[in-house]
DRENROKE-863921 format. One record per residue (C-alpha): residue in one letter; residue number from 1; x, y, z. Coordinates in Angstrom, 2 decimals, m for minus. Example, Ala and Ser with C-alpha at 12.3 -4.5 7.8 and 13.67 -1.06 7.14 Angstrom:
<pts>
(A 1 (12.30 m4.50 7.80)) (S 2 (13.67 m1.06 7.14)) 
</pts>
This chain:
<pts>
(X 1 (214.07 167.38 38.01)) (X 2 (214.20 164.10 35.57)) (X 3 (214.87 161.28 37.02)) (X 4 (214.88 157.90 35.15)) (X 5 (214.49 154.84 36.87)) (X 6 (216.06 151.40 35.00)) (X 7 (215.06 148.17 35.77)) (X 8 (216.52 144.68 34.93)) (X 9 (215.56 141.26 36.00)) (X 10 (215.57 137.53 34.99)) (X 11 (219.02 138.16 33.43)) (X 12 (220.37 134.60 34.07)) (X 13 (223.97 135.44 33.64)) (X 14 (224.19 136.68 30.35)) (X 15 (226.58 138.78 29.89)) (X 16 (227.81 139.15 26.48)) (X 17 (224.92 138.72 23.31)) (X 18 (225.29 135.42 22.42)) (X 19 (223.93 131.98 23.96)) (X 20 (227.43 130.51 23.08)) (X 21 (226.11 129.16 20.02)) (X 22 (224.70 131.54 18.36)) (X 23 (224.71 136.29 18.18)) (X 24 (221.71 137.09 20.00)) (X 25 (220.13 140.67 21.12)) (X 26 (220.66 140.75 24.80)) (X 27 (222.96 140.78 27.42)) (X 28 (224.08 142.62 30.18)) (X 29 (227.08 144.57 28.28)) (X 30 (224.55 145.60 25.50)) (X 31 (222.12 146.69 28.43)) (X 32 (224.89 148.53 30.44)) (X 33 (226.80 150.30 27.75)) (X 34 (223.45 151.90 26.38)) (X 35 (222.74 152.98 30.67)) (X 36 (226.24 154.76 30.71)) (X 37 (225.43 157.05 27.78)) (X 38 (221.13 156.89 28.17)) (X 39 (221.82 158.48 31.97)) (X 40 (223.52 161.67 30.70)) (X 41 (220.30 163.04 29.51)) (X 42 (218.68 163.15 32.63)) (X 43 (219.43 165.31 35.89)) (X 44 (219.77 161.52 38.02)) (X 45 (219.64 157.47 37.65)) (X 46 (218.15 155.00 40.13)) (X 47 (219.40 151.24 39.11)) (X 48 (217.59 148.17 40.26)) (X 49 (217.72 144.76 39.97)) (X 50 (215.11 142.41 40.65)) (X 51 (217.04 138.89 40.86)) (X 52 (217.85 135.97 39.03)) (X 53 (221.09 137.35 38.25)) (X 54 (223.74 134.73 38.49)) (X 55 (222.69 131.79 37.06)) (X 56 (221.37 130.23 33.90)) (X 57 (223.57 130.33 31.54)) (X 58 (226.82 128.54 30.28)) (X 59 (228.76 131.24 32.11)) (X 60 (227.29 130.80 35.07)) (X 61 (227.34 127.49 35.18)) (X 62 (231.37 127.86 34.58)) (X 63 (231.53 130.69 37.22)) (X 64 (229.76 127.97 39.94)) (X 65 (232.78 125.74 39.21)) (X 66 (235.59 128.40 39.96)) (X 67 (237.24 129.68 43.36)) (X 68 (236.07 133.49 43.48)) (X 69 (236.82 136.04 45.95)) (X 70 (233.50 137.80 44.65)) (X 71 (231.25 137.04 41.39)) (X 72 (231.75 138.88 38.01)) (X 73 (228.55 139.17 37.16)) (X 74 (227.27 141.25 40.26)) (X 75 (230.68 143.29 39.89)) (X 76 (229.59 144.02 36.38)) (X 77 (226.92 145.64 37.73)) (X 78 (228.62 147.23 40.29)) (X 79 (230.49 148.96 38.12)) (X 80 (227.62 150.51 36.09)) (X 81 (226.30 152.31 39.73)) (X 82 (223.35 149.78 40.59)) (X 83 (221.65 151.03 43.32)) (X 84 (219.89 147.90 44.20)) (X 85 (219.84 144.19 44.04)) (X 86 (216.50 142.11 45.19)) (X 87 (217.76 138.37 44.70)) (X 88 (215.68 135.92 43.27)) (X 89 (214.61 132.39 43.56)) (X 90 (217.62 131.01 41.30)) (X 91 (220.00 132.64 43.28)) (X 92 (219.86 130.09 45.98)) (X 93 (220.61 127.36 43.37)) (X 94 (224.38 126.39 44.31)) (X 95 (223.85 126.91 48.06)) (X 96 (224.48 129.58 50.40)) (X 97 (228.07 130.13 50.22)) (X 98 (228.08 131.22 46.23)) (X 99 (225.27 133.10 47.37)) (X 100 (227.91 135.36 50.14)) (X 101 (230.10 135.30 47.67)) (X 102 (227.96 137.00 45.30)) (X 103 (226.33 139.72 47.43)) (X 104 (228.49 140.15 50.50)) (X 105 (230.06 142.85 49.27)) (X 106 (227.01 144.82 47.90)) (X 107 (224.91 143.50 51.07)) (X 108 (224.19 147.29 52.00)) (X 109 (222.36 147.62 48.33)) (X 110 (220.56 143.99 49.16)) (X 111 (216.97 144.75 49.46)) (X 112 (214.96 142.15 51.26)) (X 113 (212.00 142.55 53.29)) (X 114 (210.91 138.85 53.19)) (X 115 (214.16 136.39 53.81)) (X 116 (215.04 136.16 57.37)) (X 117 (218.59 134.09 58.19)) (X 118 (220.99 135.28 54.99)) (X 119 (224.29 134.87 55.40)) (X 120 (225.44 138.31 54.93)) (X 121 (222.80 141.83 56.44)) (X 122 (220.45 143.41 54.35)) (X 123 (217.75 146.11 54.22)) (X 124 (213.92 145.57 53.99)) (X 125 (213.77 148.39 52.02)) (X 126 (216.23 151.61 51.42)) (X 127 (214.58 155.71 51.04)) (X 128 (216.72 156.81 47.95)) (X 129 (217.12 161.06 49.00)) (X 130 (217.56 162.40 44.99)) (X 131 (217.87 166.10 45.53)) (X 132 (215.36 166.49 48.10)) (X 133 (212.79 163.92 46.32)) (X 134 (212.39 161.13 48.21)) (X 135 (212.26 157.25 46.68)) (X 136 (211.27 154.41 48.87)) (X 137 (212.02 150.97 47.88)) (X 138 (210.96 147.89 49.32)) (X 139 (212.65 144.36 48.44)) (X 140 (210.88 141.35 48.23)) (X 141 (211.17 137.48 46.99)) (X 142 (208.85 134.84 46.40)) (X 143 (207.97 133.03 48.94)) (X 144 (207.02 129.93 46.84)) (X 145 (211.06 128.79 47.18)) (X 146 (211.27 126.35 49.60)) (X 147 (208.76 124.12 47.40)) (X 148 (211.53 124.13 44.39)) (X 149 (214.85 124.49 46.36)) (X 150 (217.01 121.74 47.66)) (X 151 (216.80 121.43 51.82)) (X 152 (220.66 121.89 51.80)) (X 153 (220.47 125.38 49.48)) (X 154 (218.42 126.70 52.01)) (X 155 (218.70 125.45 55.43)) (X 156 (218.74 128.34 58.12)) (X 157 (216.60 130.64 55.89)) (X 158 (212.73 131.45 56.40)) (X 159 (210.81 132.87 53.44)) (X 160 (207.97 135.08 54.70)) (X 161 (204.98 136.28 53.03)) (X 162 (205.37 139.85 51.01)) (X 163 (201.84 141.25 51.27)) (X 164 (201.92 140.54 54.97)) (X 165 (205.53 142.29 55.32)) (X 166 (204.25 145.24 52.88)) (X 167 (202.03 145.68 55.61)) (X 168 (205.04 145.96 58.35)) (X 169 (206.60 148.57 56.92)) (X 170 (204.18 150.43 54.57)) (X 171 (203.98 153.68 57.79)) (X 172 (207.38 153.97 57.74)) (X 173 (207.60 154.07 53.72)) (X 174 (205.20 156.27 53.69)) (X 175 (206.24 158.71 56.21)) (X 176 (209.82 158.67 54.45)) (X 177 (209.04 158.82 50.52)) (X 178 (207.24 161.22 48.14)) (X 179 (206.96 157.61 46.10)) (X 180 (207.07 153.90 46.83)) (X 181 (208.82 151.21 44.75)) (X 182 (208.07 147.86 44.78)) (X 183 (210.99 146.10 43.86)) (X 184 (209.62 142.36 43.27)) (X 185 (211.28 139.06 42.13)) (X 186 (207.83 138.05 41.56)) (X 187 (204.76 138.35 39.18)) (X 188 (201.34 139.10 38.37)) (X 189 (198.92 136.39 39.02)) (X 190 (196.17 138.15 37.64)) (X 191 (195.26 139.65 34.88)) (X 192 (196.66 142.85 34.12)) (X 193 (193.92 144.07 31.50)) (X 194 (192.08 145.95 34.20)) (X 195 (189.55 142.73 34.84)) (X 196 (192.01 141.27 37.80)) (X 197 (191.03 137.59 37.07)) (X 198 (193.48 134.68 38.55)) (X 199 (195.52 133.72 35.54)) (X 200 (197.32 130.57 37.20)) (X 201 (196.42 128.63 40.54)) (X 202 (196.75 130.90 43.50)) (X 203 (199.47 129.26 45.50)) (X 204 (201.86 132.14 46.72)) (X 205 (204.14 132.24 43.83)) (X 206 (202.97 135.22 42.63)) (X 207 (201.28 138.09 44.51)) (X 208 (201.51 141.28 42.65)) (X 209 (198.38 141.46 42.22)) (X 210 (197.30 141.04 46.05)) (X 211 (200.04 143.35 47.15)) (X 212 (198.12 146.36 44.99)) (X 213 (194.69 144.77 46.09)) (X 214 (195.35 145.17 49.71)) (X 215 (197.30 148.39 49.58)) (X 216 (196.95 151.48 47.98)) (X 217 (200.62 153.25 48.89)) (X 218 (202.08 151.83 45.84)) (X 219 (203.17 153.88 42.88)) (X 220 (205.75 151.62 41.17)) (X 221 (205.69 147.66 40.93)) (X 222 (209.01 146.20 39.33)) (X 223 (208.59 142.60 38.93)) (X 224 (210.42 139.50 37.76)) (X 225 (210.26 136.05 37.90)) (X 226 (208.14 135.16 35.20)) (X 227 (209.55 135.67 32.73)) (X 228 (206.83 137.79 31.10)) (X 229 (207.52 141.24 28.71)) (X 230 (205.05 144.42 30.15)) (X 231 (204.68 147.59 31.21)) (X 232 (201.21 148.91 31.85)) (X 233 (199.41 150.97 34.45)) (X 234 (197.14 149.32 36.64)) (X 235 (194.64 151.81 38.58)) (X 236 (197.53 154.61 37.62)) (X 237 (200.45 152.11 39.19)) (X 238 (203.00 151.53 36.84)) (X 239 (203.72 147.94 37.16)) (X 240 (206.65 146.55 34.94)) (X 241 (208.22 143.21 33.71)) (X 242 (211.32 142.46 31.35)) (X 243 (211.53 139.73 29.56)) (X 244 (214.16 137.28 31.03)) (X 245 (217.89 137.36 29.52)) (X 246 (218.56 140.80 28.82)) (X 247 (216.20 141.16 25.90)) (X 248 (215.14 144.00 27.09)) (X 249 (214.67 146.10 30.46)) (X 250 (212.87 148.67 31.69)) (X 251 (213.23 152.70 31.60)) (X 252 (210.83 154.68 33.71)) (X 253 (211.56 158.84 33.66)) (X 254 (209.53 160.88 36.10)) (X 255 (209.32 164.53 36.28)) (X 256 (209.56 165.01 39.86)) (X 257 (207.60 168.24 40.62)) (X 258 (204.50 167.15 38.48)) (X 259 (205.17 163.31 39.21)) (X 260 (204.19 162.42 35.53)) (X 261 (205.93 159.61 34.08)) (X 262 (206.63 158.33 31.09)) (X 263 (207.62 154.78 30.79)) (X 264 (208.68 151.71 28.21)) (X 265 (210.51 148.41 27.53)) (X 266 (213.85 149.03 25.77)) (X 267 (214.14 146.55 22.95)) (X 268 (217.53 145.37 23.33)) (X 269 (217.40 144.22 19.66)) (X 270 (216.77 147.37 18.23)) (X 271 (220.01 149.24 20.38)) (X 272 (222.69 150.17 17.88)) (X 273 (225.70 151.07 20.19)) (X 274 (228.48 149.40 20.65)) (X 275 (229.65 147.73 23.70)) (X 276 (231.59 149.65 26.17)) (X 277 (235.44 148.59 26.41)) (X 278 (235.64 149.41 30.20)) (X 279 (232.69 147.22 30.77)) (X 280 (234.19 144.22 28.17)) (X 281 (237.41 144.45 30.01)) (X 282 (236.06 143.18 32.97)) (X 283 (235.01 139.16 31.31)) (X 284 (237.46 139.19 28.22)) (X 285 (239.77 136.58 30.20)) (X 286 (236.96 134.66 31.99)) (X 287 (235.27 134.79 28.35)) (X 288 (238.36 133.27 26.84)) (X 289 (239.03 130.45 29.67)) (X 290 (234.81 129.88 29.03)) (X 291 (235.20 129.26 25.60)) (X 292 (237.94 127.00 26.16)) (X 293 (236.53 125.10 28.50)) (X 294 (232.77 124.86 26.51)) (X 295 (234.51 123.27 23.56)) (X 296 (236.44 120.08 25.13)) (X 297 (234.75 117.55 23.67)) (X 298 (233.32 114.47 25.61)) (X 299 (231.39 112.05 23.55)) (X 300 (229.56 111.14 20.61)) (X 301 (226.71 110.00 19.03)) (X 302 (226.21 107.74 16.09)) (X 303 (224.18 109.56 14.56)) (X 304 (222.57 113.79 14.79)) (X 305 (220.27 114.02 17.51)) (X 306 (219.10 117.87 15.95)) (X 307 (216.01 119.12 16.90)) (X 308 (214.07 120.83 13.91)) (X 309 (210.81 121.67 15.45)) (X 310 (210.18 121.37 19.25)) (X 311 (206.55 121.24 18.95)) (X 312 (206.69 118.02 16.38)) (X 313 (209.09 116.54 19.30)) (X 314 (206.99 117.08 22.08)) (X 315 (203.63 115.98 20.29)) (X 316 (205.57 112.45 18.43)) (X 317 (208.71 112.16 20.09)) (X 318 (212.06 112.77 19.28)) (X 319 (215.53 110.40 20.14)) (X 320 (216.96 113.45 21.65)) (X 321 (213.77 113.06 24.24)) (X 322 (215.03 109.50 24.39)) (X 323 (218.41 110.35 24.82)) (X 324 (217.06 112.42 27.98)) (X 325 (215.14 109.87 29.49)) (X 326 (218.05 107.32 28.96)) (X 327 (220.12 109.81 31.13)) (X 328 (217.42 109.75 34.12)) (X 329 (216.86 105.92 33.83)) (X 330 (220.16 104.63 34.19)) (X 331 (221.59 107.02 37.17)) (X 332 (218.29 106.33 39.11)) (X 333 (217.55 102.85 38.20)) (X 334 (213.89 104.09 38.36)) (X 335 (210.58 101.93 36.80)) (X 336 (209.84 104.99 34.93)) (X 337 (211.37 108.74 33.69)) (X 338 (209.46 111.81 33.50)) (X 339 (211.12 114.86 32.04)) (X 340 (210.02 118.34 30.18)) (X 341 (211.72 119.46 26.84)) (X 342 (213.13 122.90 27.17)) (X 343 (212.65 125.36 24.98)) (X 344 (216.40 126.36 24.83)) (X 345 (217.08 122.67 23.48)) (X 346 (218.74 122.36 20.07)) (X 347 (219.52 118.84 20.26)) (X 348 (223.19 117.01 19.58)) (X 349 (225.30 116.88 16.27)) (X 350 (227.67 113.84 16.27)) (X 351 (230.45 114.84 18.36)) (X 352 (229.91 116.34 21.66)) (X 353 (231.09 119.41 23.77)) (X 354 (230.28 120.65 26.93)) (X 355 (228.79 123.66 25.25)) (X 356 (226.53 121.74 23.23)) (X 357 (225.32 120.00 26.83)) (X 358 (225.12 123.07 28.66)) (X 359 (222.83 125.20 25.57)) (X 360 (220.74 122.10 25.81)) (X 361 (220.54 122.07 29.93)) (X 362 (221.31 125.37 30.90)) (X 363 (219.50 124.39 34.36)) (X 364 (220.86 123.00 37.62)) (X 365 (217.95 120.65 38.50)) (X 366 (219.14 117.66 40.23)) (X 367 (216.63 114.45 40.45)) (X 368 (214.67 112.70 42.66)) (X 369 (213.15 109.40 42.77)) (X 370 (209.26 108.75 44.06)) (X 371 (207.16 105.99 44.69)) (X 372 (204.08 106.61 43.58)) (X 373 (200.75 104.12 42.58)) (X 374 (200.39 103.23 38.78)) (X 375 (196.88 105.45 39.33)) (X 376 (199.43 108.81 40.20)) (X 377 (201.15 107.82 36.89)) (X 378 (198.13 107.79 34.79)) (X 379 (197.08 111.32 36.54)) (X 380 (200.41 112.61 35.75)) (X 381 (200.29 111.66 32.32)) (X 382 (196.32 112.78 32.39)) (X 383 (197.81 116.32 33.49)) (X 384 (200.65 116.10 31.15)) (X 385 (197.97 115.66 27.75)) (X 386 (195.87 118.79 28.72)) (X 387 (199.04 120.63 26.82)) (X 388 (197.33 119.80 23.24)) (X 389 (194.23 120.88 22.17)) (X 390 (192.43 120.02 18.88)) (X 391 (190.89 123.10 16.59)) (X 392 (189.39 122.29 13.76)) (X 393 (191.22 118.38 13.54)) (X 394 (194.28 120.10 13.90)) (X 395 (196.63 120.08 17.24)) (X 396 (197.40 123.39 18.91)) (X 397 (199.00 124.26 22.69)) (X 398 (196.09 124.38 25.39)) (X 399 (196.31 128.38 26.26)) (X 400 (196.70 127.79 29.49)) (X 401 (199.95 126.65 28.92)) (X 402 (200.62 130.17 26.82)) (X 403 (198.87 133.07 28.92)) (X 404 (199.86 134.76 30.70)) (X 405 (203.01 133.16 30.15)) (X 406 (204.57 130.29 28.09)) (X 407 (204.79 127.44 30.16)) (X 408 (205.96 124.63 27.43)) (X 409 (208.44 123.33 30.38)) (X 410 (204.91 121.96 32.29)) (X 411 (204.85 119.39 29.46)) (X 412 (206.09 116.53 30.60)) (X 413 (206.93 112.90 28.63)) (X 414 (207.51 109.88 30.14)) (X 415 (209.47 106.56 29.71)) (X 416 (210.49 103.47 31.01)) (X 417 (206.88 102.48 29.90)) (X 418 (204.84 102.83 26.66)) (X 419 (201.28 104.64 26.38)) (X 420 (198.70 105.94 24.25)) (X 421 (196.63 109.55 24.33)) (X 422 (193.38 110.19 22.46)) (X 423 (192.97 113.91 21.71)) (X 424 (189.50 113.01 21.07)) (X 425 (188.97 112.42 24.85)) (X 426 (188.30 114.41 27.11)) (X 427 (190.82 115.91 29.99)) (X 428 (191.06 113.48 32.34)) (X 429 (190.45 110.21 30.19)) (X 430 (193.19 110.89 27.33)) (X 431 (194.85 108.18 28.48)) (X 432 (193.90 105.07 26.89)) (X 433 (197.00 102.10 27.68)) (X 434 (200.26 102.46 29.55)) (X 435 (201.80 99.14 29.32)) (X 436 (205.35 98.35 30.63)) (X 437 (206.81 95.25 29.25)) (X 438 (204.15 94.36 27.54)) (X 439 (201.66 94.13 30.27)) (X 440 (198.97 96.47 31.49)) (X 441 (200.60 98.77 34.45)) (X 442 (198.79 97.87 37.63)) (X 443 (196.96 101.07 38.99)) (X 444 (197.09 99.88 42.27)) (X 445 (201.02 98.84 42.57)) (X 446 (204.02 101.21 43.52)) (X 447 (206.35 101.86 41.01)) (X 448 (209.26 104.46 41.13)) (X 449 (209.53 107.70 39.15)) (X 450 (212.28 109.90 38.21)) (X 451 (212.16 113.36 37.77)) (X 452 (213.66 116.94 38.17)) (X 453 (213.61 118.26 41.26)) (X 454 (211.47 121.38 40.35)) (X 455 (208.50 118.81 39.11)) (X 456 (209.09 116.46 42.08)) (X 457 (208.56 119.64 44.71)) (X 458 (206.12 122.14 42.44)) (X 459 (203.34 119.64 43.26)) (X 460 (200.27 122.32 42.19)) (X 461 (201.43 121.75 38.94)) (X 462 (201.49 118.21 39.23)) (X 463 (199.30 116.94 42.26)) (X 464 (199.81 113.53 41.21)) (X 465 (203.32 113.63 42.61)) (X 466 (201.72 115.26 46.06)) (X 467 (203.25 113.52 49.34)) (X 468 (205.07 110.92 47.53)) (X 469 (207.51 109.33 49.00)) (X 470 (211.59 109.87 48.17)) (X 471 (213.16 107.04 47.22)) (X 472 (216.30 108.39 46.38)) (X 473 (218.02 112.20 45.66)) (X 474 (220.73 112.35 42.92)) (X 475 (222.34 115.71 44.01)) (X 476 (224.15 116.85 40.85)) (X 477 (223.11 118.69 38.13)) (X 478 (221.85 116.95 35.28)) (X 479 (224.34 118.78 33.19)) (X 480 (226.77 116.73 35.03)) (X 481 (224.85 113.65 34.48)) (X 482 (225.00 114.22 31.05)) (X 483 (228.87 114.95 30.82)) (X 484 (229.47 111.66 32.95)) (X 485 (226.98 109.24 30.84)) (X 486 (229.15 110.15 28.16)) (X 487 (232.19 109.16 30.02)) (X 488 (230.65 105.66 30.77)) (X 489 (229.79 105.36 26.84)) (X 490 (232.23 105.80 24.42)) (X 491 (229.63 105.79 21.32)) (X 492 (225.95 106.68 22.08)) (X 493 (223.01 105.08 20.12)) (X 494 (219.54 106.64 20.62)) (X 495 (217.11 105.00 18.99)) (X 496 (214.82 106.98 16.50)) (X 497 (211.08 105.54 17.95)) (X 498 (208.90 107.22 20.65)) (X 499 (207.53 105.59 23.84)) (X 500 (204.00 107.31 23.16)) (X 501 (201.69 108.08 20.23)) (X 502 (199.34 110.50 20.00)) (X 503 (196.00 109.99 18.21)) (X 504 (194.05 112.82 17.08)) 
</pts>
């Protein structure tokens, strides 16, 4: 028997293949209309999904704001015969009751073997019977949550460790299945060339790499979370990653007598069929009300805020940085402003929409204010300058912030003050002035920060921020901000200069 195994994850609500602004090659509908005719060819399917489903885009962020009996998104997927769901760490982000509302209905296809105190039941892990071959699948979700989520998202829930609850249920998997299925909403934090070295600080986020160093039951790994595009064998494991928004997804096919495998990433980019109409049908009115709604206008600028080349802005500044900052400063009425320029960011014409916000801040980080020493400021700043490197006189990204993964959002800039960075220095004494009005910042006085809440809680990042004390939470997205500083301004003015300069 053939059996082909398909694997998405990291698809952030992204249904149809377009960010809103622009035709782009992914999507769920380009995804699930190539499964409904790919299927056929074998003799069965097995469907997972490995979280971060239903949130991230401008569609989701529209979905959070509507009264649903159940969410599109997960019915979509419904309807194309997942069998199942593993949930990830973004779909916690507008608190447990979106959450029921998403899964409640599918909870018998929830598989979680690490997340005790959900509102609706779910199974650790489910034995798939496919014509007498057996498929065990065990759920799990990073653990590394409760140091990003908001309190109130998750209150009632605990998030145990998954090697340790591999290890609780690995004799029954193994006494049930011919083959066991990781299904992971989590990555690799080691190399996956065969050497196995640590790839990023070893704090729990990750622990693929553990799970197949302690135990050698596993004959699948399907991961997430990371955003990452692979699929390799490790020690004969296939272990598996899509790359996050529906660019592509995974197809495994196994020959279930011999147990050989063949197994790739399907480019979504390079799929030429056309979109199933039963699928569409399902988000052509929500699609229309969307669109609608993304192009109500709501402010304006006096001038384009574009941004040409992301890498220019984040090494001399940009005023749609500014214009970010500006945001941050005057909800929190913080000293300073510390903020990361996503990669998704475009930047602002003239006149306004709540699409253009939205493409720009597709995330719902709310902020929090710290009090920290003028000495944590410089470190964070310190931290923040290890993202440029110089080769040969000219400025490149440290690797660090590029392997395994791209981490460009670990780049912080700050405001509210001005300082210098010498290239020339070394890590740790880039940092040459940080002055705020004029005068040298005292190293040993408290001062408050504002930040996202991801940076303010994701402290191995940024230790600097480590046990600081909360001065204040601003619980609403800063997409909201955003959309309300432009109802307090009727004509916004960002001024072209940076807060920082570079030397190299």
């Amino acid at each position: 028997m053939k059996l082909v195994i398909y694997q998405t994850s990291d698809l952030h609500g992204y249904v149809y293949p377009t960010n809103y602004v622009t035709k782009q090659s992914l999507g769920i509908l380009k995804i699930g209309s190539y499964i409904i005719k790919d299927e056929k060819n074998y003799d069965a399917a097995l469907k997972i999904d490995c979280g971060d489903l239903v949130q991230g885009s401008a569609l989701t962020h529209y979905l959070s704001k509507q009264s649903m009996d159940t969410n599109p998104i997960v019915e979509l997927l419904k309807d194309l015969g997942y069998d199942g769901y593993v949930l990830g760490n973004h779909e916690f982000n507008y608190g447990l009751d979106y959450l029921n509302t998403a899964y409640n209905d599918i909870s018998d296809k929830v598989i979680n073997a690490n997340i005790t105190g959900l509102p609706f039941n779910s199974n650790p892990y489910k034995i798939f019977n496919i014509n007498g071959f057996k498929i065990g699948c065990i759920g799990f979700t990073t653990s590394f949550i409760p140091n990003w989520e908001q309190e109130k998202n998750i209150k009632g829930l605990e998030f145990l460790d998954p090697v340790e609850m591999y290890g609780k249920y690995e004799k029954e998997l193994k006494e049930q299945s011919d083959m066991i299925i990781v299904c992971y909403h989590g990555g690799f934090e080691k190399s996956i060339d065969g050497n196995n070295m640590p790839t990023e600080k070893l704090t729990k986020e990750n622990q693929a790499s553990e799970l197949l160093e302690k135990y050698d039951s596993i004959d699948i790994v399907l991961s997430g979370h990371q955003h990452r595009s692979f699929i390799t064998k490790l020690n004969g494991i296939i272990c598996a990653q899509p790359m996050h928004n529906g660019q592509n997804f995974t197809k495994i096919v196994i020959d279930t007598e011999t147990k050989e495998a063949t197994y790739e990433l399907v480019d979504v980019s390079k799929l030429d069929n056309e979109i199933n109409s039963n699928l569409e049908n399902r988000f052509t009115k929500i699609n229309e009300e969307l669109e609608e709604y993304l192009d109500k206008e709501i402010g304006h600028f006096k001038n384009d805020i574009i941004l040409d080349d992301i890498f220019i802005a984040r090494l001399k500044g940009h005023p749609f940085i500014n214009f970010l900052h500006e945001v941050q400063l005057e909800v929190s009425n913080a000293d300073f402003s510390a903020l990361s320029l996503f990669d998704t960011a475009i930047g602002f014409k003239k006149n306004v929409s709540i699409r253009d916000v939205l493409i720009n801040y597709p995330y719902p980080n709310t902020l929090k204010v710290l009090k920290v020493t003028g000495s944590k400021i410089k470190e964070a700043i310190e931290k923040s300058a290890t993202y440029f490197v110089l080769e040969n006189n000219e400025v490149k990204i440290n690797e660090e912030f590029l392997v395994p993964k791209v981490q460009n959002y670990n780049y912080d800039t700050f405001s509210g003050l001005t300082y210098e960075i010498d290239l020339t220095k070394d890590f740790g004494n880039r940092v040459t002035s940080m002055k705020k009005d004029g005068e040298d910042i005292d190293l040993n006085k408290y001062y408050t920060i504002v930040l996202n809440n991801y940076r303010a809680s994701n402290t191995a990042i940024y230790p600097a921020y480590k046990n600081a004390e909360v001065v204040k939470e601003i619980n609403m997205d800063m997409s909201e901000l955003i959309i309300n500083y432009f109802q307090r301004h009727k004509e916004v003015d960002i001024p072209d200069g940076s807060c920082y300069e570079i030397k190299y």
